[in-house]
C-alpha positions in Angstrom: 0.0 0.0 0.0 2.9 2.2 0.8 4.1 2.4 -2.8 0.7 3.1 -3.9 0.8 5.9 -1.6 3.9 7.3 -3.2 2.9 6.8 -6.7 -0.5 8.9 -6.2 1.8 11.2 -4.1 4.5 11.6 -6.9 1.8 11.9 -9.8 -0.2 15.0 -8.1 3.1 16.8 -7.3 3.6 17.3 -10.8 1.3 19.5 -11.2 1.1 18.3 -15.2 1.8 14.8 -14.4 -0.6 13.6 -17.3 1.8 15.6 -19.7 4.2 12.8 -19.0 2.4 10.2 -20.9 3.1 10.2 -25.1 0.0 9.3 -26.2 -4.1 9.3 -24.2 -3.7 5.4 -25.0 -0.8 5.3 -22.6 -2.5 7.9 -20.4 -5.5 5.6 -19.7 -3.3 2.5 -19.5 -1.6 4.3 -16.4 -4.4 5.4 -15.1 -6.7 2.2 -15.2 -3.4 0.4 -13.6 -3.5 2.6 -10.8 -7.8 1.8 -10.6 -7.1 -1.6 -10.5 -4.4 -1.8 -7.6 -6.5 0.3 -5.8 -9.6 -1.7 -6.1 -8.1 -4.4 -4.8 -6.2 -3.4 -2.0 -8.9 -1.1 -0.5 -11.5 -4.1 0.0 -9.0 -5.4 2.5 -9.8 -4.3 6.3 -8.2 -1.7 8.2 -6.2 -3.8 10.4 -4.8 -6.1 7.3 -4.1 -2.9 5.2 -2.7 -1.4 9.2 -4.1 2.2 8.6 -6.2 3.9 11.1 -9.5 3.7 9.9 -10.9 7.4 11.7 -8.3 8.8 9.1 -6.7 7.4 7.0 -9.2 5.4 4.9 -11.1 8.9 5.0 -8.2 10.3 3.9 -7.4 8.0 1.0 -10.7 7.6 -0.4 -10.6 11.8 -0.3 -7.9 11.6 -2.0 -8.4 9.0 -4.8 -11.7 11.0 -5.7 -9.8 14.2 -6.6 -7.7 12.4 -8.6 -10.4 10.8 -10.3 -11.5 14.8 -10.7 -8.2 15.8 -12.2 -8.4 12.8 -14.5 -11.8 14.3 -15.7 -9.9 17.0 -16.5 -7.6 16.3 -18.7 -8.5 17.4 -21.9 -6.3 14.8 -23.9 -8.6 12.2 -21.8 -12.1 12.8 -23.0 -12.4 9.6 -24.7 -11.1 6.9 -22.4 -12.3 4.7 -19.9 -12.6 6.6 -16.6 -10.7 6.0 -13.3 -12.5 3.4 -11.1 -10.9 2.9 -8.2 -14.3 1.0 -6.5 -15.2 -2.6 -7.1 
């Protein structure tokens, strides 16, 4: 979980993070990647995952929405599959 952390810390420091990708293809390839090891980490409980669950769940799930916001937002990806992090 603690690299997962880092990666969607590391992508939203970069203010243009998405500019890093050459094409929307790779973009969305990226981002569903992300999704994916998300949704299947976070159906684990608190104690297996070890994170408080007054804030850090909160906190995560806070945070992996306004990614899912900035995702929206990219122009470049309109057309692709959107970010699901949920199962």
């Amino acid at each position: 979980m603690h690299i997962l952390l880092f990666i969607y810390h590391f992508l939203t420091i970069l203010g243009c993070w998405f500019l890093h990708f050459r094409s929307p293809e790779s973009l969305e390839k990226g981002v569903l990647a992300l999704g994916k090891a998300w949704s299947e980490l976070l159906p684990l409980s608190d104690e297996e995952l070890g994170i408080d669950p007054e804030f850090t769940r909160p906190g995560i799930i806070a945070q992996l929405e306004k990614f899912k916001k900035e995702v929206e937002d990219v122009e470049s990806y309109e057309n692709c599959k959107p970010f699901k992090w949920t199962t």
